[in-house]
Structure formats: C-alpha cells, structure tokens
VEXPA-432779 format. One line per 2 residues: number of its first residue (from 1); their letters; for each residue x, y, z of C-alpha. Coordinates in steps of 0.02 Angstrom, whole numbers. Example, Ala and Ser with C-alpha at 12.3 -4.5 7.8 and 13.67 -1.06 7.14 Angstrom:
<titis>
1) AS) 615:-225:390; 684:-53:357
</titis>
This chain:
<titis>
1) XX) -3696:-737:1725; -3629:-895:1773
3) XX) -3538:-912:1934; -3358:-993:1916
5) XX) -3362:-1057:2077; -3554:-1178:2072
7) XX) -3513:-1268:1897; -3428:-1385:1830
9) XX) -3394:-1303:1673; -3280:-1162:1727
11) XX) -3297:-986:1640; -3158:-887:1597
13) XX) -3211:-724:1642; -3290:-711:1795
15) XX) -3145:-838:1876; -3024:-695:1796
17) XX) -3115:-576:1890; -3129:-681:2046
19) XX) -2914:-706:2057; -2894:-524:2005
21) XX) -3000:-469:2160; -2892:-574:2268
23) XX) -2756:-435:2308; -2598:-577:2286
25) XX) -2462:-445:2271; -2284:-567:2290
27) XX) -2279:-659:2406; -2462:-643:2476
29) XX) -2571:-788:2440; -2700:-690:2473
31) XX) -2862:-824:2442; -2807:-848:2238
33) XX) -2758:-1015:2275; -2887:-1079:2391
35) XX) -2991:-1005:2251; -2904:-1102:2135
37) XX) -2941:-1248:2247; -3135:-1233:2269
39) XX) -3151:-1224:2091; -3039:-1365:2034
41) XX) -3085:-1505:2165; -3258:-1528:2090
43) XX) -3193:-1558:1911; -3092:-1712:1990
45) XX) -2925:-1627:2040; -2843:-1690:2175
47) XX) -2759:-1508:2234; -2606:-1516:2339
49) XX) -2564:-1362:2432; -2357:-1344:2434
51) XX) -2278:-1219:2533; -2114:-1195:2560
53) XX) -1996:-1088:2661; -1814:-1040:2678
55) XX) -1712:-926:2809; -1699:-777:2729
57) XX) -1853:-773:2619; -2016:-746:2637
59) XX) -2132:-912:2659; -2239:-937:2483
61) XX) -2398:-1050:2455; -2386:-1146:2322
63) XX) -2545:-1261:2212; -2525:-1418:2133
65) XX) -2685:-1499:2050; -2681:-1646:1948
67) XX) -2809:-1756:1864; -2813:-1914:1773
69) XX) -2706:-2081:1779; -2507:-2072:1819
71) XX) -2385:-2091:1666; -2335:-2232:1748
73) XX) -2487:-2332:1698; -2454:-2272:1512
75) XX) -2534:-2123:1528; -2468:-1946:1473
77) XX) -2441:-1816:1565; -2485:-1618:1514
79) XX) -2454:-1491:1635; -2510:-1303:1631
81) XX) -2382:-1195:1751; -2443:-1011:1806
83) XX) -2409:-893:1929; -2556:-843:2037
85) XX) -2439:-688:2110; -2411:-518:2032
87) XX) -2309:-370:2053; -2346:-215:2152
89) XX) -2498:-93:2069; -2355:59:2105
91) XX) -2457:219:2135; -2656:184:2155
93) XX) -2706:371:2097; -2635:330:1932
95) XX) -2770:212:1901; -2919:218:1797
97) XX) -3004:72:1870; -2962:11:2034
99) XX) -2820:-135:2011; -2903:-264:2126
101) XX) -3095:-210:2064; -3092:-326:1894
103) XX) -3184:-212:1813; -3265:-242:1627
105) XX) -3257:-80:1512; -3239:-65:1345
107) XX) -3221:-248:1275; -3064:-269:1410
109) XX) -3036:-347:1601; -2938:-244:1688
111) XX) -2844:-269:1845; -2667:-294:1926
113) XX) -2658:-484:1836; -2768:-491:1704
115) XX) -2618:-508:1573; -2487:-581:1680
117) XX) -2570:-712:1712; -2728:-753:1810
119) XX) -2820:-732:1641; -2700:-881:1579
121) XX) -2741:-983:1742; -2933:-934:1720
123) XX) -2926:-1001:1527; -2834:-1153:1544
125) XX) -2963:-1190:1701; -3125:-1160:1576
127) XX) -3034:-1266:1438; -2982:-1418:1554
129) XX) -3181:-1395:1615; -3225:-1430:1445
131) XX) -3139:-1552:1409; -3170:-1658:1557
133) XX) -3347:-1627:1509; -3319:-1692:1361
135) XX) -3198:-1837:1367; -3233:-1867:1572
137) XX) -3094:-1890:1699; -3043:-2065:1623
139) XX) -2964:-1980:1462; -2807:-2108:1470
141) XX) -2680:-1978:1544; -2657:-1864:1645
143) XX) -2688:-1660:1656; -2611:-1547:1811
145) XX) -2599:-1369:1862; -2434:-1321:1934
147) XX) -2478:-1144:2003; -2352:-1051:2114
149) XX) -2354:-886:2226; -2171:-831:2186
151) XX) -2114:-790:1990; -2138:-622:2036
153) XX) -2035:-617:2186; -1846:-690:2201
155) XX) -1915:-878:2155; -1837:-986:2287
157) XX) -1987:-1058:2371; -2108:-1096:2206
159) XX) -2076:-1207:2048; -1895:-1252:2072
161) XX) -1942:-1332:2232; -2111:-1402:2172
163) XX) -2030:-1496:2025; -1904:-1567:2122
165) XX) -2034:-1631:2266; -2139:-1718:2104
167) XX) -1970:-1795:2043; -1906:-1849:2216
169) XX) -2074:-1979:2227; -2053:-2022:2022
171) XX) -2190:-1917:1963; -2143:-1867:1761
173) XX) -2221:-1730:1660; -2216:-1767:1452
175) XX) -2245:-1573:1423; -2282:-1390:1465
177) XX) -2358:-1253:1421; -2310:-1084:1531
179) XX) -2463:-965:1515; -2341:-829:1512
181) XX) -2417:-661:1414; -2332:-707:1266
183) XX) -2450:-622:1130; -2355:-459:1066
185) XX) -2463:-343:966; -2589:-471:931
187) XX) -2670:-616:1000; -2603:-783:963
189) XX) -2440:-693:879; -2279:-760:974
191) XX) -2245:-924:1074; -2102:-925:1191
193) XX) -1967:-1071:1139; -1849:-1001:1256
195) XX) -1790:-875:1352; -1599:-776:1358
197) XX) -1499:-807:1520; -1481:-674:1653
199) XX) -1338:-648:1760; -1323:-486:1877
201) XX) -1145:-426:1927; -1104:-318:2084
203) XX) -922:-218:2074; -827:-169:2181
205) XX) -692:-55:2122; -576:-3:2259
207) XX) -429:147:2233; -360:265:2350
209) XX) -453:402:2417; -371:585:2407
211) XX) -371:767:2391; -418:810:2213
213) XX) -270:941:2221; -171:814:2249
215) XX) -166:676:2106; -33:605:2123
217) XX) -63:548:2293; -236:440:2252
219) XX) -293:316:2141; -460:347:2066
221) XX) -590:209:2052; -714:308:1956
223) XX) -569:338:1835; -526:152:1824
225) XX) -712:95:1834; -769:206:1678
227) XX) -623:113:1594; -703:-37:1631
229) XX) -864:3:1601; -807:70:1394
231) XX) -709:-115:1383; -873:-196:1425
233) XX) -1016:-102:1314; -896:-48:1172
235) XX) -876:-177:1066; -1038:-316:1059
237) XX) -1026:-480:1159; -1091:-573:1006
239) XX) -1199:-553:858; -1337:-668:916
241) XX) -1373:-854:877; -1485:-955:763
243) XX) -1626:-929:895; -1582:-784:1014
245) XX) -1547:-608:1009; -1363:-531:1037
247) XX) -1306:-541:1216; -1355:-390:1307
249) XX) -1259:-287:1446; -1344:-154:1546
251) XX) -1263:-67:1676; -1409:14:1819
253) XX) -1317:88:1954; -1154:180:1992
255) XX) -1136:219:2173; -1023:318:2285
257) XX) -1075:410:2421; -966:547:2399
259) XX) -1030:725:2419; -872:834:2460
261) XX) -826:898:2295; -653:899:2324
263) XX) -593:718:2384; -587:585:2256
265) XX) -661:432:2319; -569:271:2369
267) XX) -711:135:2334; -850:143:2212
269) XX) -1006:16:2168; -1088:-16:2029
271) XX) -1203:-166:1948; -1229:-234:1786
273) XX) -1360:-377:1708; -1312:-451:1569
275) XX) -1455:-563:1468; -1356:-671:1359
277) XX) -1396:-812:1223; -1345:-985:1205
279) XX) -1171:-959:1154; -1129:-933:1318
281) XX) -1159:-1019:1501; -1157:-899:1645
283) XX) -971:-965:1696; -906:-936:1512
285) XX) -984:-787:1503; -911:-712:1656
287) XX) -741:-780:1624; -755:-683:1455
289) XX) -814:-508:1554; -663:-537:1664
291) XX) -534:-533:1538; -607:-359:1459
293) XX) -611:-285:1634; -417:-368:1674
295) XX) -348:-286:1520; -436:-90:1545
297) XX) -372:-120:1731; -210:-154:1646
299) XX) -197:-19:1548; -243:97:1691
301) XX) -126:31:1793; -103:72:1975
303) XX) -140:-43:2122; -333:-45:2109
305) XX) -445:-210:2148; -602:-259:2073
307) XX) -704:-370:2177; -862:-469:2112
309) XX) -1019:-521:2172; -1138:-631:2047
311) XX) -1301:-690:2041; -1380:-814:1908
313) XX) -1557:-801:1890; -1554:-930:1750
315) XX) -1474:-995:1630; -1521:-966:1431
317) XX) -1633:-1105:1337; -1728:-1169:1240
319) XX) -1860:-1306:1163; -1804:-1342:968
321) XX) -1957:-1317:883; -2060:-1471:848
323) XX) -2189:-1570:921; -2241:-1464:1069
325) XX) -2209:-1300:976; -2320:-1390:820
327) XX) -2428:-1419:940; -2472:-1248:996
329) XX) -2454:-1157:869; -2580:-1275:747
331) XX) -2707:-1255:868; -2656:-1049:871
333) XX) -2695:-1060:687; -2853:-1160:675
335) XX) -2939:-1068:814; -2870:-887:763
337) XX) -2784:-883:583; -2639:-809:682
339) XX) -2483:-888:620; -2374:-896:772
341) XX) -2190:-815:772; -2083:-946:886
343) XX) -1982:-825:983; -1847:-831:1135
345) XX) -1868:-645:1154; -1901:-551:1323
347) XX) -1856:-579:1523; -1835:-733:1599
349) XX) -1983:-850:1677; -2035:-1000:1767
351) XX) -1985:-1110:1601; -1806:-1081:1651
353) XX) -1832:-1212:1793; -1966:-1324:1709
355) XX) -1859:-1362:1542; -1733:-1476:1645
357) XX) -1888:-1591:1668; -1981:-1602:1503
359) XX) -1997:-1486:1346; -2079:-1315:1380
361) XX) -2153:-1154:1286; -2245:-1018:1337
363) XX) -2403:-962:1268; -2529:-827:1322
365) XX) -2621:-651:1320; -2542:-499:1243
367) XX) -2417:-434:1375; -2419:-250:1331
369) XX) -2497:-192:1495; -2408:-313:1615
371) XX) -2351:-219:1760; -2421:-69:1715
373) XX) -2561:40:1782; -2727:1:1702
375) XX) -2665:-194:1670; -2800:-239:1537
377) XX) -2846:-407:1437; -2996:-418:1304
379) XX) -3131:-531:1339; -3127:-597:1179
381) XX) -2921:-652:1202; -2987:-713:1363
383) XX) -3103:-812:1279; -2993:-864:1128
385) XX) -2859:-917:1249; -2984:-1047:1341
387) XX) -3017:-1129:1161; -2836:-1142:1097
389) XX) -2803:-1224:1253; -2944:-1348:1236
391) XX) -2895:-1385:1085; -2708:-1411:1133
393) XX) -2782:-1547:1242; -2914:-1621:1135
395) XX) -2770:-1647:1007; -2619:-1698:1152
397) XX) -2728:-1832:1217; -2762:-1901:1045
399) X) -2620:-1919:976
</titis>
C-alpha cells in the first residue's frame, strides 16, 4: 500500500488514516499539521505555519500552504479551507473501533475525523497531487490549503485571523471550497451555499425573592420569565426566505439555584440560540426579540428587570448560486450522477468568515456520523471526493 508520506502523488486513504491517528481533539495540534506539512512541501507548497494567541483563549496552530503564481501576476487563485481539529470522542467504551486507531472494516474509515473533515483535507491533498502531476506547478494560477486547528473550538485564533493576515500583505483568493461534510444521505447530494446566523442570548430576569405564603410581598421571575419565554416561541419569527429555513429559537437552560421549596426566587437565568435567516442581521433581530419580551414584561407588570448578555457567532449568508456553485456541482454530476441539492441548511462553519473575502460553498463527505461514536466514511466517498475535487480544478484552471 502506498505510503502518503514518500510520494508525490498523495493517496487518500492512508493520509486519512495518518491525520485520524493524530489525536487533534480542539485545540491540540497534535502532529496533523506538521503531517500536513511533510506531505505537502514535496508537491511544491510553500507551507506557512500561523499560530495565533489571545488572553483568554487557548493558543491554536494554524497551516497555510500555497502553490503556484500570485493573482497578482494574472493568475487565479483557488483555495481549499479545512479544519484539521475535531471534537471530543465523549465516552471511549462506547466505541467499536478505537477513535484514534483509523481502522478499515466493512467498506468504511472510521475514526474521530474521518467525516468532519480530515477525509476532506486527505482528498483535496490526493486531487491537488494529481493534478500537479499532471499540469506541473506552473499551471498559470495559484492553488492553497488554508487549514486551521480551531472550528471546533470558540474560533478566535484560526481563519478569521488567517484571512485577515493574507489581506493585510494584498494576498486575494478568487474562490473556496469548505470541505465541510456536506453529503446528507448520499454522496455528492447537498452543497452548502450558505449557512443561517447564530446568535446566543443570556437572561437575566431579576424579581423579588419571598416567602411563597406570602405573595404579595415578592415578585416572581420564574413567573415573569415563562411569560417571556411563551412571547418568544409562540408565534414564528418568520416563515423562511427564498434560500433559508424559518428562523429558529431554542431555549437550553433555565437556571436557579433554588432548592428550599418554599421561597420564591429573586433572580433567575436562562439562555437561548436563535439560528436565523437572511431577513434578519443579528442587531435587527435582537431589537425584534426585545420588543416581544418588553410587552409580556408589560403585561406582567411589577418592577422586574431583564438584563442581556449576547454573543454572535456569525452572521447568516450566502453565495447566490452560479459560477462557483456550477462549478461544483457539474463536476458532482459527471463524476457521480448525483445531482446536487444547493442548500443553506445546518450549523454554522468556517464559510461564515471566508465569504467577506471571495465567494464560498461547502462541499464534502456524508456528515451523518460527525461527532458521534464510531465516526465512519466509505472508502469509496473517500475516493470519489479526491476525483470531484480534481476535477473542480482541472476545470477552474481552464476556464
């Protein structure tokens, strides 16, 4: 079996099983990258290692490789962006197969990555190999890797900051293509155009705390928040857009603290996430959830105070289909016959940050064990994958 590592045609398999045994739970680099590294200098990549840190967070390692000549010399760029961290495996005696063993059984990869999204990294490494091979490393453009070590984790020291370091010394990307897990029940089946917004909302809803024998001496907050809580899931936020799903509103915790059973609390927490469409920005939307939670206060009445805390994670958007999108999913449909549903569907992503530089879609394995136990890809998706993405560059770098 080939080794990944000794050729200079890459194989998609055994480098998926070579970043899968690399144990790069967020934010451990754990030796993915400097694997990514080895293998991608001797195909002509010039790697750049980016790390970043920031009080507060956790430092992350960061890969940028890039072959080829610079736009600026009327070249085009194409850049592949990945994530070369994953989540936590969660409890190892669940397993069937050891998470970090890359294991092959049954016509499938498994291990904690193989879907989301060393596989992608692994088959966009074999395809560039090829086509290299092919074309060699004067193609007239330009082809890079932008791989970071924190979309799993809170994503403050990874892409944002590595696109901004390219743009601060004028270096442009044309497009990208996220190797996200994008494929839902089958393989080659959904691209990514765009992704919802999500916007997290602490409250705090403070009353007066009391004896429950005693009503008229407190003010509730449980009463006034569960007031709140029916003005804000009752009736729909919208009905959805031309490309996007109806805004969602989840609440996921309600906290008090309390455990007397006969004293009404004076302060209570609780946290929605919202995932909302592009009807809305984050600040319109907020101003909107306001208003419903003013007017059930209202109606309560009483002195209580609502207090907010909010975090953006991103903002919705997307790429209107065309070129890129035809792009993708023509080569999707001449390597497959799998006519590709263009979908904004799903959590957010790494595209949320790369769309304010060029157009961007996802495309990738079928996601259906991501961050599960037994995380599993097929070979043969893992070997499909590599030749749609050859063929997305054969036919982006001659056009």
């Amino acid at each position: 079996m080939p080794d990944a590592l000794s050729s200079n045609v890459i194989d998609v398999i055994e480098l998926t099983r070579a970043l899968v045994r690399c144990e790069s739970v967020t934010p451990r680099e754990a030796g993915a990258l400097d694997l990514l590294e080895r293998t991608l200098s001797p195909l002509g990549f010039r790697c750049e290692r980016m790390d970043f840190t920031q009080a507060g967070t956790d430092d992350v390692a960061n890969l940028y490789a890039r072959i080829g000549q610079a736009r600026e010399a009327n070249g085009r760029h194409f850049c592949f962006a990945g994530h070369s961290d994953v989540v936590p495996v969660g409890d190892l005696s669940s397993w069937t197969i050891g998470p970090f063993a890359a294991e092959l059984s049954g016509g499938y990869l498994f291990g904690r990555g193989a879907a989301d999204m060393k596989g992608a990294i692994a088959a966009f490494t074999e395809a560039v190999s090829h086509f290299v091979a092919k074309r060699g490393r004067d193609f007239g453009g330009a082809i890079s890797l932008l791989i970071t070590g924190d979309e799993e984790g809170p994503a403050v020291n990874g892409t944002a900051k590595m696109l901004k370091r390219l743009a601060d010394r004028g270096e442009k990307i044309d497009v990208c293509v996220v190797g996200e897990p994008t494929s839902s029940k089958r393989f080659g089946d959904m691209i990514k155009i765009g992704r919802r917004g999500s916007m997290t909302v602490d409250l705090t809803v403070r009353g007066v705390q009391g004896h429950v024998g005693y009503p008229e001496r407190l003010d509730n907050p449980l009463h006034r928040l569960s007031a709140m809580i029916e003005a804000l899931v009752r009736e729909p936020i919208d009905r959805g857009s031309k490309h996007f799903q109806p805004t969602s509103l989840q609440f996921t915790t309600i906290d008090v603290g309390n455990k007397a059973t006969n004293i009404a609390p004076g302060t209570v927490h609780a946290r929605f996430n919202t995932r909302f469409n592009d009807l809305w920005t984050s600040k319109t939307l907020l101003a909107h959830l306001q208003e419903r939670i003013d007017r059930a206060s209202a109606r309560i009445g009483g002195n209580g105070i609502v207090e907010y805390k909010v975090e953006v994670s991103g903002e919705s958007f997307y790429t209107p289909p065309g070129p890129l999108s035809d792009l993708v999913a023509g080569a999707i449909r001449d390597v497959t016959g799998v006519e590709a549903e263009l979908s904004t569907t799903g959590g957010t992503s790494d595209a949320r940050f790369i769309r304010a530089y060029c157009p961007v879609i996802e495309f990738g394995l079928i996601g259906e064990s991501m961050h599960k136990v037994d995380e599993k890809s097929a070979v043969a998706d893992l070997k499909t994958l590599a030749r749609v993405y050859e063929t997305v560059l054969d036919r982006f770098f001659t056009a």
